[in-house]
Every structure is written in structure tokens, then in C-alpha cells.
ZADO-687422 format. One line per field, with one value per atom (N, C-alpha, C): residue number from 0; chain; atom name; x, y negated, z negated. Coordinates in steps of 0.2 Angstrom, whole numbers. Each point is the difference from the previous one (the first is absolute). Layout:
<pts>
palo = [NUM|...]
zaba = [A|...]
tike = [CA|...]
x = [X|...]
y = [Y|...]
z = [Z|...]
</pts>
This chain:
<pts>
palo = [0|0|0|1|1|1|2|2|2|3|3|3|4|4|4|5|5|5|6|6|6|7|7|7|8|8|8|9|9|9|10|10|10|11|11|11|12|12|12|13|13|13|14|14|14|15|15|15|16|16|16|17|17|17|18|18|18|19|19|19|20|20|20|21|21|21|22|22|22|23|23|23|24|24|24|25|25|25|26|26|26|27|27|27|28|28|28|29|29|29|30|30|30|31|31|31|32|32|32|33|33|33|34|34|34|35|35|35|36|36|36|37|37|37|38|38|38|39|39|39|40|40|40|41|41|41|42|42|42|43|43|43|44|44|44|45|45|45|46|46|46|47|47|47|48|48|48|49|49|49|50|50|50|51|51|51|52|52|52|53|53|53|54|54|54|55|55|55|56|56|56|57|57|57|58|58|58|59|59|59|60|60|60|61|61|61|62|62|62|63|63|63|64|64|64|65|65|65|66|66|66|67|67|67|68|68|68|69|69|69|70|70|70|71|71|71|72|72|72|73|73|73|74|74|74|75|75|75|76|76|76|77|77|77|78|78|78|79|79|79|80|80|80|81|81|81|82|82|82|83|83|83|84|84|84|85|85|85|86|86|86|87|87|87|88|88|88|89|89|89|90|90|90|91|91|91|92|92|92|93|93|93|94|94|94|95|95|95|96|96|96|97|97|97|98|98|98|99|99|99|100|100|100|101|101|101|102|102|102|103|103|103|104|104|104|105|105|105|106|106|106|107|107|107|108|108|108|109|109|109|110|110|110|111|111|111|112|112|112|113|113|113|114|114|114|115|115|115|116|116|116|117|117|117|118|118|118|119|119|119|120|120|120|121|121|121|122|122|122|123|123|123|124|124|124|125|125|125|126|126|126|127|127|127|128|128|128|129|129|129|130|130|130|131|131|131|132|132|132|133|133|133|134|134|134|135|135|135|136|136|136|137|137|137|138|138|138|139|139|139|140|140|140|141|141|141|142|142|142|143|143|143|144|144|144|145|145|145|146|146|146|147|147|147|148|148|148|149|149|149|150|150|150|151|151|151|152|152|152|153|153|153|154|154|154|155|155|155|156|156|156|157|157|157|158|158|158|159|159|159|160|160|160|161|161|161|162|162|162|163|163|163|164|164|164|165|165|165|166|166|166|167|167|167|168|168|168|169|169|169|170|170|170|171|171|171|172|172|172|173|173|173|174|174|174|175|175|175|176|176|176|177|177|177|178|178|178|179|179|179|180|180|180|181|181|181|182|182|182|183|183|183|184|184|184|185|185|185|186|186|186|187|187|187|188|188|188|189|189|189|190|190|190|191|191|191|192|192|192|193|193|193|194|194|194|195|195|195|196|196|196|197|197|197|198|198|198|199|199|199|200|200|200|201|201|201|202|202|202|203|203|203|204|204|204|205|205|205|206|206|206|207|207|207|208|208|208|209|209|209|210|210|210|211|211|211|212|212|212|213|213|213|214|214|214|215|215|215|216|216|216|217|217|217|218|218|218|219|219|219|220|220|220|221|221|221|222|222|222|223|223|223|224|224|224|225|225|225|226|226|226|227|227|227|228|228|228|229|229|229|230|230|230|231|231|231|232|232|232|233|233|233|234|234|234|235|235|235|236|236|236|237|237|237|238|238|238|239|239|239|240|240|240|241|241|241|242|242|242|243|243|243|244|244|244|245|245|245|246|246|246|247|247|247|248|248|248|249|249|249|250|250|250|251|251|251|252|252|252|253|253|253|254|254|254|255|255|255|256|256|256|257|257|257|258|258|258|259|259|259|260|260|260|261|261|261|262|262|262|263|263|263|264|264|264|265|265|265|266|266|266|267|267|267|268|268|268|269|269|269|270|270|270|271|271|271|272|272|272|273|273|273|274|274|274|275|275|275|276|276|276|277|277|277|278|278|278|279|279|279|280|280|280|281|281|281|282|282|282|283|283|283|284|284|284|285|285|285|286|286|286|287|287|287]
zaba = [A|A|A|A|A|A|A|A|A|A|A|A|A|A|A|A|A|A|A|A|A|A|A|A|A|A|A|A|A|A|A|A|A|A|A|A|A|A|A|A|A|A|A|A|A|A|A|A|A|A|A|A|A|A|A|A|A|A|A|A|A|A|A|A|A|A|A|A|A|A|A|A|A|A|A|A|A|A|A|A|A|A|A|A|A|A|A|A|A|A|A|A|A|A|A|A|A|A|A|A|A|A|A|A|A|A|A|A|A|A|A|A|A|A|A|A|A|A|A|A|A|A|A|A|A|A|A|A|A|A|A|A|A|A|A|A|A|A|A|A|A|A|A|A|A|A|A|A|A|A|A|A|A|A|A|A|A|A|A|A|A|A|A|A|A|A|A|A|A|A|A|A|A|A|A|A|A|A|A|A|A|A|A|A|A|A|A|A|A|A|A|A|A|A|A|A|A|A|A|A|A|A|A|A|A|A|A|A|A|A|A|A|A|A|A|A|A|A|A|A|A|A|A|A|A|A|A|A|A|A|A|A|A|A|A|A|A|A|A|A|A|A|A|A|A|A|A|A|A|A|A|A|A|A|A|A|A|A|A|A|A|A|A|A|A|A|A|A|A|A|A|A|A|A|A|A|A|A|A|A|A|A|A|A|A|A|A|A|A|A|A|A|A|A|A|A|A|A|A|A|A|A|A|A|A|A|A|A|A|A|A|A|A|A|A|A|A|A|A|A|A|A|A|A|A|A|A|A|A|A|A|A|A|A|A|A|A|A|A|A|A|A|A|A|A|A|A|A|A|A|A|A|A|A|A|A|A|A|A|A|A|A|A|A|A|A|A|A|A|A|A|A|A|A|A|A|A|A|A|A|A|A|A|A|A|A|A|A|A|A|A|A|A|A|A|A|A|A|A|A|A|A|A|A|A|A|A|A|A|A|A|A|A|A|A|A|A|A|A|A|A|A|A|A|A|A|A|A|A|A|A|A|A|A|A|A|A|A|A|A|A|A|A|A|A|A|A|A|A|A|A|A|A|A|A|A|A|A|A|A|A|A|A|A|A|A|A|A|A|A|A|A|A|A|A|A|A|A|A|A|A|A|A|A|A|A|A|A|A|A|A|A|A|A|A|A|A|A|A|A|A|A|A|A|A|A|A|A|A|A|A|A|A|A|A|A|A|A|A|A|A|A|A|A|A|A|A|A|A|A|A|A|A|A|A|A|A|A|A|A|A|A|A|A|A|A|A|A|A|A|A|A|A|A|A|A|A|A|A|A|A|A|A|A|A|A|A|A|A|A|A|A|A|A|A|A|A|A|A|A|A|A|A|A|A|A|A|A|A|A|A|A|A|A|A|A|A|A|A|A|A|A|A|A|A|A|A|A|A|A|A|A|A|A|A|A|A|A|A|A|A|A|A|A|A|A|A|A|A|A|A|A|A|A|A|A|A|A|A|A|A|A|A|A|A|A|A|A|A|A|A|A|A|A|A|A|A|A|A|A|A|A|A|A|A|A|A|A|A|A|A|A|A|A|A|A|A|A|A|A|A|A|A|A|A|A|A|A|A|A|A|A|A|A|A|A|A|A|A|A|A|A|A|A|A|A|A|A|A|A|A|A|A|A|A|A|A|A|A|A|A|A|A|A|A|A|A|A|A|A|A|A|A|A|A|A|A|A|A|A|A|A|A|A|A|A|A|A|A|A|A|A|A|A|A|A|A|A|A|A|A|A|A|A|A|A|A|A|A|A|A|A|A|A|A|A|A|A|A|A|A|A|A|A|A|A|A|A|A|A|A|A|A|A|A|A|A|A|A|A|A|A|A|A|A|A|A|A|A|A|A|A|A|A|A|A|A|A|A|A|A|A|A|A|A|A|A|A|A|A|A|A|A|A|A|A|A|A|A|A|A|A|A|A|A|A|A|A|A|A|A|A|A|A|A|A|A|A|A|A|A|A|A|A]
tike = [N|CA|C|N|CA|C|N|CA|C|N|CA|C|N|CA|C|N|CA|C|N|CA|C|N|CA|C|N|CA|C|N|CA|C|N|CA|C|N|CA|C|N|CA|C|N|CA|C|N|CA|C|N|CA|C|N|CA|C|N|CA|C|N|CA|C|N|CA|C|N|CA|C|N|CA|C|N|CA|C|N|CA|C|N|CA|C|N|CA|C|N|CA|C|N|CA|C|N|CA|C|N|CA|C|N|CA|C|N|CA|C|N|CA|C|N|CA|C|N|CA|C|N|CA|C|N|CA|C|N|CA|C|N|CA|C|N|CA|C|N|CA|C|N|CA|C|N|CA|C|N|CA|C|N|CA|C|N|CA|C|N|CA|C|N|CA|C|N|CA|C|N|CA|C|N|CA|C|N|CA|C|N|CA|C|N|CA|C|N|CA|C|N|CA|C|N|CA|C|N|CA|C|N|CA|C|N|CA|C|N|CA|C|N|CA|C|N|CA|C|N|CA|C|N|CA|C|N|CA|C|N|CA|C|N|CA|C|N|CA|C|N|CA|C|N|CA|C|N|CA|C|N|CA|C|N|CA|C|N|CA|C|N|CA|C|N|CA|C|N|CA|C|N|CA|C|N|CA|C|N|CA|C|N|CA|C|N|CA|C|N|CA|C|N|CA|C|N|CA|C|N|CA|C|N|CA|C|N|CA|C|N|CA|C|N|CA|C|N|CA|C|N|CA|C|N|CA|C|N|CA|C|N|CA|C|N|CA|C|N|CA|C|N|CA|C|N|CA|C|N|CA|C|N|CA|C|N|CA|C|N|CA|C|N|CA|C|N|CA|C|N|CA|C|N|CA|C|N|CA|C|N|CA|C|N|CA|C|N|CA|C|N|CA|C|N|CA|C|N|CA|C|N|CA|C|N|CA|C|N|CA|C|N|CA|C|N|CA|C|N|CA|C|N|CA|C|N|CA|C|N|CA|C|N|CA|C|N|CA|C|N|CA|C|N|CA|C|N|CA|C|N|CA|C|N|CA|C|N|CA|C|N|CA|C|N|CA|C|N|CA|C|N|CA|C|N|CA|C|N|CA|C|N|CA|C|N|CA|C|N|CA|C|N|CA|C|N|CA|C|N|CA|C|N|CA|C|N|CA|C|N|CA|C|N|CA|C|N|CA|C|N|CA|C|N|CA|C|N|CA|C|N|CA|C|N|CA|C|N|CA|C|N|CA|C|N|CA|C|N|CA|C|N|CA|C|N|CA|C|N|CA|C|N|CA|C|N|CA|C|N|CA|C|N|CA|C|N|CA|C|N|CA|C|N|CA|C|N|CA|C|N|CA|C|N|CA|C|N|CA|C|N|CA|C|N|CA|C|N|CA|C|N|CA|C|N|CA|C|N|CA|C|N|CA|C|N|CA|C|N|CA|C|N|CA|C|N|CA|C|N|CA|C|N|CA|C|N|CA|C|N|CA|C|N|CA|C|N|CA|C|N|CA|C|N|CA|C|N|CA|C|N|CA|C|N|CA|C|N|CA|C|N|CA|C|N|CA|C|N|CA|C|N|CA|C|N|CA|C|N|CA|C|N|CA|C|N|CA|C|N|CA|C|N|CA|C|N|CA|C|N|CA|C|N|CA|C|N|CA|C|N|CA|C|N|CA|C|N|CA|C|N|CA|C|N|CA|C|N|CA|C|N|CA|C|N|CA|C|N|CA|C|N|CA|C|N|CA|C|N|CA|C|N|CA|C|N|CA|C|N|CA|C|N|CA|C|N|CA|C|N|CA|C|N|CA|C|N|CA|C|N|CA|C|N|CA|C|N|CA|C|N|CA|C|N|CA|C|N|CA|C|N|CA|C|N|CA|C|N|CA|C|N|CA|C|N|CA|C|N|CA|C|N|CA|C|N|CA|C|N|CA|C|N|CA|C|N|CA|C|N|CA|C|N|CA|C|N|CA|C|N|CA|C|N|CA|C|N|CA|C|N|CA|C|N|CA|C|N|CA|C|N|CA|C|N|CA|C|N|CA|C|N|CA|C|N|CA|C|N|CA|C|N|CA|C|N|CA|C|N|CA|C|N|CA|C|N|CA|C|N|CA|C|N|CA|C|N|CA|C|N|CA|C|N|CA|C|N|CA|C|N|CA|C|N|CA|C|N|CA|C|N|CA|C|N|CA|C|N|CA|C|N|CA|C|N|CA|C|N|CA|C|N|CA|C|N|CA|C|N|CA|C|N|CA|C|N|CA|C|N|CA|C|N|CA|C]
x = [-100|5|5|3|7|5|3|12|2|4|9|2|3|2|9|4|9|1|8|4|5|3|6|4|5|5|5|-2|3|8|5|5|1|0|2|-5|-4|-3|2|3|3|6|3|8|-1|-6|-1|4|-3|0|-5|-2|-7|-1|4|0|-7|3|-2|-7|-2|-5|-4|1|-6|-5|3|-7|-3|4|-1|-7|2|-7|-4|1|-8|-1|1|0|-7|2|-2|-5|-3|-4|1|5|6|-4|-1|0|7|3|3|7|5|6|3|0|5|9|2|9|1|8|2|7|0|3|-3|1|-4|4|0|5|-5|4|-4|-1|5|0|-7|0|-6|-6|0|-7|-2|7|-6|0|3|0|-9|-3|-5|-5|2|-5|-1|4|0|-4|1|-5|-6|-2|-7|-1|5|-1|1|-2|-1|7|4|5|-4|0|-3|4|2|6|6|3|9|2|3|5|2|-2|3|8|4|6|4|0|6|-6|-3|-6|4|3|4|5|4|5|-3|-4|-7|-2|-2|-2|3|8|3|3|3|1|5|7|4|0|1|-1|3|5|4|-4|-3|-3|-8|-3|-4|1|6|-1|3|2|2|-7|-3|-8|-4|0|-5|5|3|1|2|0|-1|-9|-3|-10|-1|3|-3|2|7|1|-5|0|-7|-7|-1|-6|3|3|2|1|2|4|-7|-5|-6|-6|-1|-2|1|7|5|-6|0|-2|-8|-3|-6|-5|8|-4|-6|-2|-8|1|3|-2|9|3|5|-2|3|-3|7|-3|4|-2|6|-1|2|-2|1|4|6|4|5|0|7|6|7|5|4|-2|3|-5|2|-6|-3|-7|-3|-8|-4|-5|-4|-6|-6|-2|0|-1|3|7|6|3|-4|4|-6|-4|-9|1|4|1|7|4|6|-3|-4|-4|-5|0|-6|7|6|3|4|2|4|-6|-6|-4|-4|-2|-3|5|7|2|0|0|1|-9|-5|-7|0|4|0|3|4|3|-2|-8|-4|-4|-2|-6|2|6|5|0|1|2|-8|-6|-4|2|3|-1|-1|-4|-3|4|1|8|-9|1|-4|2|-3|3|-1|3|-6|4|-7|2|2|6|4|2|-2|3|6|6|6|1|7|1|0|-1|-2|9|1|-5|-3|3|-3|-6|-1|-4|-1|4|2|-1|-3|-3|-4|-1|-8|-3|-7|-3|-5|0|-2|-7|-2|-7|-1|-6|-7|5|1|1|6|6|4|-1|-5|-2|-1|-6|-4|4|5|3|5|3|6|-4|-8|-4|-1|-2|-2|5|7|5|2|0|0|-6|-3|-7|-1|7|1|-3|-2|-4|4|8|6|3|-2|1|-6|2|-6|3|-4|-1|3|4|-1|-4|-4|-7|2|1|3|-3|-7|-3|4|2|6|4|0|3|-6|-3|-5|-4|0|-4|5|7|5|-2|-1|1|-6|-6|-5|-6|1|-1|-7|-4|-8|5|1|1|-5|-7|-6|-1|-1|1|6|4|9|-3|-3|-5|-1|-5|-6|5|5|1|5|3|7|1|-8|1|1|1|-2|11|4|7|5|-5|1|5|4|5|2|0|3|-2|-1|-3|4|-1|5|-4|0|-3|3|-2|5|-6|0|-6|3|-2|3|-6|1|-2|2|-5|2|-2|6|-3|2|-7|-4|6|1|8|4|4|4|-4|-5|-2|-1|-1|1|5|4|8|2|1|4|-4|-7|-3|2|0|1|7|5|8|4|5|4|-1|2|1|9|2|4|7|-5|6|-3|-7|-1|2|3|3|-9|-1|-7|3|-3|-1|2|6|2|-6|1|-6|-6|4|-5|1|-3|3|-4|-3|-4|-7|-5|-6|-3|6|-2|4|0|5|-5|5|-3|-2|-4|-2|-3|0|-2|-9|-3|-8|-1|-7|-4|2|5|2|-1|0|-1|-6|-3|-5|-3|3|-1|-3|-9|-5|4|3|3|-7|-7|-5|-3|1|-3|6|5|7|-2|-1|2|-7|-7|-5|0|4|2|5|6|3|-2|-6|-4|-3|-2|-5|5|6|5|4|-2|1|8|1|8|-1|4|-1|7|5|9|-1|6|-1|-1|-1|1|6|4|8|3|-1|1|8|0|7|1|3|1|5|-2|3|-2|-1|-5|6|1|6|-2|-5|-2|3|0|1|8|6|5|4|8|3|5|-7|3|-4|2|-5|-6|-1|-6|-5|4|-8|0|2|0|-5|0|-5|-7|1|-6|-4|3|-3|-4|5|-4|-4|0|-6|-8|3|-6|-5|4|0|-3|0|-1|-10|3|-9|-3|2|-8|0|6|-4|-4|4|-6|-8|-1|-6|-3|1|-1|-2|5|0|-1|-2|-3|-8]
y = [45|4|3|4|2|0|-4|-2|3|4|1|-7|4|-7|2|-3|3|-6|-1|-4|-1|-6|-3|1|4|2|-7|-2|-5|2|-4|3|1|2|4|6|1|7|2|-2|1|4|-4|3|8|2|6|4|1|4|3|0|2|7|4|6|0|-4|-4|-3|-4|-5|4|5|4|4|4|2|-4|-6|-4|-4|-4|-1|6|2|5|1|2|1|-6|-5|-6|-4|4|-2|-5|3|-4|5|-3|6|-3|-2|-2|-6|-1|-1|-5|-6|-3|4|-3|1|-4|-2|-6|4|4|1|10|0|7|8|3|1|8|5|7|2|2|2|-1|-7|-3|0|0|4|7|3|6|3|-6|3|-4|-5|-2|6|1|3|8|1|6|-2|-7|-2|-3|2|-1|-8|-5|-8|0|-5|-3|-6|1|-5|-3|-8|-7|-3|-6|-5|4|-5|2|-8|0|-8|-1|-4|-1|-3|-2|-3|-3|-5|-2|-8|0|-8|-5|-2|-4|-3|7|-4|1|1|0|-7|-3|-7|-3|-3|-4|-1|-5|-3|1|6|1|7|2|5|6|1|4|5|-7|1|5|-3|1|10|1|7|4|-3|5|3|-9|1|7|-1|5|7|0|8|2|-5|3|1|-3|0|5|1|8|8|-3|6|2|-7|3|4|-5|5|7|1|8|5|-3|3|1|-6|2|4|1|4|8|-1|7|5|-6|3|0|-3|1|-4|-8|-5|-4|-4|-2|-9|-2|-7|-2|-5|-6|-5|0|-9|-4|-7|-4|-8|-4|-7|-3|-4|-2|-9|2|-7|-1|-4|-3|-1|3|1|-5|-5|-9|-6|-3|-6|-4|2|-3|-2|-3|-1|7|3|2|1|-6|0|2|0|1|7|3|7|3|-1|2|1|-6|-1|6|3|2|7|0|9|3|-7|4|2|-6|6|6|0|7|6|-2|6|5|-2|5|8|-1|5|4|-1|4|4|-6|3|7|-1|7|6|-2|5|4|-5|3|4|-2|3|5|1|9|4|-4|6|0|-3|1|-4|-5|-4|-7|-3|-5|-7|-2|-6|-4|-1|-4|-5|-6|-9|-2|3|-6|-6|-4|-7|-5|6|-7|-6|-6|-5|-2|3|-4|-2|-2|-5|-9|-2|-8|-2|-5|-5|3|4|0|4|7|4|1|5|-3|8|7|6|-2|8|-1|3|0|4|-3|-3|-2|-5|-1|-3|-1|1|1|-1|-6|-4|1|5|2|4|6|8|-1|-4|-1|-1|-5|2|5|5|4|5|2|5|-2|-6|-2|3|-2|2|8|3|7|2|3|3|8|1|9|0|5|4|1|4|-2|-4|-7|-5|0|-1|1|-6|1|-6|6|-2|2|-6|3|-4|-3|-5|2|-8|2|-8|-6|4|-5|-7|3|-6|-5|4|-5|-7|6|-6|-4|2|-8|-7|4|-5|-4|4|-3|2|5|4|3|2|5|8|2|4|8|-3|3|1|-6|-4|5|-2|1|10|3|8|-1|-6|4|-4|-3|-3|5|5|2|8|1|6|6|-1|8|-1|-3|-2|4|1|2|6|1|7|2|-5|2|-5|0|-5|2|-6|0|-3|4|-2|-6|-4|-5|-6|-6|-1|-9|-5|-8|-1|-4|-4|-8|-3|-8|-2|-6|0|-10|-2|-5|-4|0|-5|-2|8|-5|-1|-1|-1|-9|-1|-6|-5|4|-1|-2|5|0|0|1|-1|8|-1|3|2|-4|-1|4|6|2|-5|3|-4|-1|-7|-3|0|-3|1|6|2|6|5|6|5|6|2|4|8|5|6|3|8|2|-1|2|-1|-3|-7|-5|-7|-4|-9|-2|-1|-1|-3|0|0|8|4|7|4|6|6|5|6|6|4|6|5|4|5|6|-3|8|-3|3|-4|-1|-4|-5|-7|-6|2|-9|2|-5|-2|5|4|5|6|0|5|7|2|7|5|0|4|-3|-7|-3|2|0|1|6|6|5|2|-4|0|-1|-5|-2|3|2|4|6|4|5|-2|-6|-2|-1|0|1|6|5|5|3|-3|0|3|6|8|1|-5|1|-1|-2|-2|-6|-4|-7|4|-3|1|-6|2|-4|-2|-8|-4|-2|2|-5|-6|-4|-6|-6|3|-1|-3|-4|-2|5|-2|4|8|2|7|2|-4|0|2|2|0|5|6|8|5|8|4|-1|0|1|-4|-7|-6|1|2|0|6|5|5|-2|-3|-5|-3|-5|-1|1|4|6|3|3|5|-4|-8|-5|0|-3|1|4|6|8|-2|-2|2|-3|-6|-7|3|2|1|6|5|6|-1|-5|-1|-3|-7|-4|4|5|3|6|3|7|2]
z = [-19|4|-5|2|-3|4|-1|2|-4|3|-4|-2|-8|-3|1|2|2|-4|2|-4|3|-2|8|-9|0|-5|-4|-5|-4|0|-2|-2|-6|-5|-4|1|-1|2|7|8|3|-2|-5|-5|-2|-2|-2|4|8|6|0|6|5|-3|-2|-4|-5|-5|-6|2|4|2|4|6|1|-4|-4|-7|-2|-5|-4|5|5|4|0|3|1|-6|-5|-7|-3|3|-1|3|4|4|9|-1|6|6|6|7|5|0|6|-3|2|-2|6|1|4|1|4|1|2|-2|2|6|1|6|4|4|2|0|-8|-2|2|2|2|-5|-7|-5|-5|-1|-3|4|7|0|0|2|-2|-6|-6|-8|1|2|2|-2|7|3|-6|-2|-5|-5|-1|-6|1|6|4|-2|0|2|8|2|5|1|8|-1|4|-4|0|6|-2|4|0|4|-1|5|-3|-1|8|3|5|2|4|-1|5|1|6|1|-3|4|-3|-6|0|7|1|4|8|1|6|-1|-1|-2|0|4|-1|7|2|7|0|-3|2|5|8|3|-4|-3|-5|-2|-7|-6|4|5|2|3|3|3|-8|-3|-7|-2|-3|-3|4|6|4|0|0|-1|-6|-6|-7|1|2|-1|3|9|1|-4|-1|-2|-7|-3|-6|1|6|3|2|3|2|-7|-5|-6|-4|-1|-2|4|7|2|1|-1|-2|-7|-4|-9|1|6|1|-6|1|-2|5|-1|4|0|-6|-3|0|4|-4|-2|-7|-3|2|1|3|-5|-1|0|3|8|3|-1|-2|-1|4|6|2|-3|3|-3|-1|2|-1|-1|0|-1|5|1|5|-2|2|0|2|-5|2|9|3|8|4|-3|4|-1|-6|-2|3|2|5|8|1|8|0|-4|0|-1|-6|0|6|4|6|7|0|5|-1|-9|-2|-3|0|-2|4|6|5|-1|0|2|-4|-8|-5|0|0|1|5|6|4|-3|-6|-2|-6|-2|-6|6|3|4|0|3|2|-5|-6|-5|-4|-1|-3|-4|-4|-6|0|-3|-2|-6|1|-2|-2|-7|-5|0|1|-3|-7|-4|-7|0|-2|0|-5|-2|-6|4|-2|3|2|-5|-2|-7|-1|-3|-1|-4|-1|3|4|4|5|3|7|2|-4|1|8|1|8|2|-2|0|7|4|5|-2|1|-3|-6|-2|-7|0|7|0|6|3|2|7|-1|8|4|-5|4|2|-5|1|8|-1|9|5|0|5|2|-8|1|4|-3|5|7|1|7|3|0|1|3|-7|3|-4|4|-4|-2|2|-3|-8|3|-8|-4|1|-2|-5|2|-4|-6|-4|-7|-5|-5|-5|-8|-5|-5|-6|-2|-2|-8|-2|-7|-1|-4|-1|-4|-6|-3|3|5|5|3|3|1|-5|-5|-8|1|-1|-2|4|9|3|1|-2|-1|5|2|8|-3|2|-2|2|-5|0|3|-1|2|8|1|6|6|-1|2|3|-6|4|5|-1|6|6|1|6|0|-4|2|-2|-2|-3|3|9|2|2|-2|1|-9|-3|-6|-1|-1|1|-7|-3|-7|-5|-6|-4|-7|-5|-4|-8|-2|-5|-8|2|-3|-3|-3|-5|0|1|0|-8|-3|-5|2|-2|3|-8|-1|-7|-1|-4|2|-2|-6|-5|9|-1|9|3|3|5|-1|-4|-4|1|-4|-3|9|5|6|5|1|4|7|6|2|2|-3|-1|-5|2|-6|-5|-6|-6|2|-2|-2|-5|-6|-4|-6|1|-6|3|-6|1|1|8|0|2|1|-1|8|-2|4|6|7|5|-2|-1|-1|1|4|0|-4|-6|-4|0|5|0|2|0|5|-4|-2|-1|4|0|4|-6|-1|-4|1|-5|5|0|4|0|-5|1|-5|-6|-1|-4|5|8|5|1|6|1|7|0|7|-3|5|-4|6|-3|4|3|-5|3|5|3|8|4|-3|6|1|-3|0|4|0|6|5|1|8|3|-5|4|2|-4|4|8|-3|6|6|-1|7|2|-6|4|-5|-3|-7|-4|1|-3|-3|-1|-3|-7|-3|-5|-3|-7|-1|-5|3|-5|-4|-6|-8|3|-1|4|-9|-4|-8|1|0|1|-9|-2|-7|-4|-4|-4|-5|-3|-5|-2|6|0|4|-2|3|-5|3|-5|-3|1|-4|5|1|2|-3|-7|-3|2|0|1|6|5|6|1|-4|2|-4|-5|-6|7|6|4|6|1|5|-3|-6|0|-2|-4|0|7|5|6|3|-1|2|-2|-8|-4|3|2|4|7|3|7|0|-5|1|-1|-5|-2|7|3|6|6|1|8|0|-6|2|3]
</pts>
């Protein structure tokens, strides 16, 4: 099959402006561009450069996910009005991390997302967009995100089963935590709205060294607890040409948008586009 390969905009190539970064992708082999907020101007510089707008950053879930009533009507009328703002630009997809804005348990922030979330789901239906979940965990201790495995998915869908709510599919995550990434398709694949092309390497020494626990006292590697770093594809363990078959087989025609989170390639614009366009060559070869 053939996906559009996009890209969720690193910062320092961000730094450019959207000016600068639209030719350069397409030049590049880029179809499609994430935004981190739902700006007119840049889409219809998009659009002239015949890329495709990907995501757009959703906002206001943090303070929606907290027990304070306040913080909760602030949250939801910053998230709607997003939806409105990106249905306006004739965005399609909000990416979202769905983290609690204070400290609670997993169960707690689940039983708290099922009475504050119906109503915003009414408010994707209206406008036509699709609010993506990817499932970064979190951060170490709590890893306290929703979304990030099988069993919460299941019942955030039971819950509401709008087509509405969707999945942003970024296996990366899954390898860390040890989830089938293969697998996690076929159960979830027709929820898919937005996917993320992003690449895990598990590497045997830490796995050793720390087991499934951050490392401690060694010094390991930006987005990384030391038996895991992120990287782009085609350096982890994730065969992009099955992902990119099942995601056929459910029907996923967006794009897979290059996420750089690669120590390696941090730092300066240059390495940052050194990685994308790495990234560019393996998925082109994979999913065409």
C-alpha cells in the first residue's frame, strides 16, 4: 500500500516558520504537516503547497481531568473551542495526551474522564473532528496517561463508542511497555485517526543492567529509561511494512507522521532534518 508520510514539526525546524518548512517537506518527500495549533494562515500556505493538514494539537485536557469544578469548565471551553478553531481550517484529526491535571491514579482519572468526556465527544460529532489518543504513558513514577493500553482503551470505547473518539497509533509506545504492537491493529485498528511514525529499540545491556525499571544511577539517553530509547524507524524493532498492512486492512488512508524524538538527531536544524529525512527513506521504501 501507499501512506502519506507527514511529520509532527520538531523544534528547531519549527524555528524556521511554516513559510520555510512547507516547500522544504514537499521538496522532501513530506505529503502532510501536523500543527500544533489551528492557525488559518498555515493552512492555506498548506494547502498551496498541496500538503495535507495532519493533526493539530488539541488543549484544555489537562485542566478537564482534575477534581477541581473551576479548572474543569476552564478545561472544556479551552477543548471546544479547539474543536471549533480546527474545524474552522478544515482540520479533521486533534492529537491529544490524555493526562490528569493533578495526581491521581489511572482508575481514578478513568472514572473522572467518563463523567467530563461525553460532552465534548458531542461536540466532535457537530464539528466533524476526531480527537486521537496516543498512548504515551506518562512519566516515571506514575505513568498515570489514559489511553496507553488495551484495557483502558476497552473500556474508554465501551463507554463512548463514537467514531469520534479515535486512537493516534504510535507503536513506539507500545514496544516500551511491552504490548504487541501487531496485535493492539487488529483489536483497535478500525479507532485509528492518526498514526505517528516513531521507532523503540530495546537494548539488551539495560535490559540487563535495570530490568524493566528506569536506570538509576547511569547517566541514559534523552527519551529514554535505559533498557528502551525511542528512534526513528527503521533502527527499533517495529516492521513498519505489517503496520502499514493492517493499517490497510482497517481501512487508514492519513498519514504516518515522522514524531523525532531520536537523541541522535537533536540539537540543531540540520540533524533534525538528517532525521527526518532518514526516516522519510525507510518508510518510503516499507509503505509504498
Amino acid at each position: 500500500m501507499s501512506l502519506p508520510i507527514g511529520l509532527r514539526i520538531p523544534g528547531k525546524i519549527w524555528a524556521q516558520g511554516i513559510e520555510s518548512i512547507a516547500p522544504w517537506a514537499r521538496s522532501n518527500g513530506l505529503g502532510s504537516l501536523d500543527l500544533p495549533r489551528p492557525d488559518p494562515v498555515a493552512a492555506e500556505l498548506l494547502r498551496r503547497e498541496a500538503l495535507v493538514l495532519g493533526s493539530i494539537d488539541a488543549s484544555g485536557t489537562g485542566d478537564l481531568l482534575t477534581r477541581d469544578p473551576e479548572r474543569q469548565k476552564k478545561g472544556f471551553a479551552a477543548l471546544v473551542e479547539r474543536i471549533n478553531q480546527t474545524a474552522a481550517v478544515g482540520g479533521k484529526v486533534l492529537f491529544s495526551v490524555l493526562g490528569p491535571g493533578e495526581q491521581m491514579s489511572r482508575r481514578e482519572s478513568l472514572e473522572l474522564w467518563k463523567q467530563v468526556f461525553p460532552p465534548v465527544i458531542e461536540h466532535l460529532e457537530a464539528s466533524g473532528v476526531s480527537l486521537a489518543i496516543e498512548g504515551w504513558p506518562g512519566g516515571f513514577p506514575h505513568y498515570g496517561n489514559l489511553g496507553s493500553t488495551p484495557e483502558v482503551l476497552r473500556a474508554m470505547f465501551q463507554h463512548c463508542p463514537s467514531p469520534n473518539l479515535g486512537i493516534c497509533y504510535d507503536p513506539s509506545h507500545l514496544v516500551r511497555l511491552g504490548i504487541d504492537y501487531l496485535r493492539f491493529l487488529d483489536e483497535f485498528g478500525d479507532r485509528v485517526r492518526h498514526c505517528h511514525g516513531k521507532d523503540t529499540e530495546i537494548m539488551a545491556t539495560g535490559l540487563y543492567d535495570y530490568g524493566h525499571l528506569p536506570a538509576v544511577l547511569d547517566k541514559v539517553p534523552a527519551n529514554s529509561e535505559g533498557y528502551w530509547r525511542y528512534c526513528v524507524p527503521g533502527d527499533g524493532v517495529v516492521d513498519w511494512e505489517r503496520v502499514a498492512f493492517r493499517l490497510e486492512l482497517h481501512g487508514y488512508t492519513g498519514p504516518v507522521a515522522i514524531e523525532l524524538e531520536d537523541h541522535r538527531f537533536g540539537g540543531s536544524r540540520e540533524r533534525e532534518e538528517a532525521g527526518v529525512l532518514k526516516a522519510v527513506r525507510h518508510l518510503a521504501r516499507v509503505t509504498a
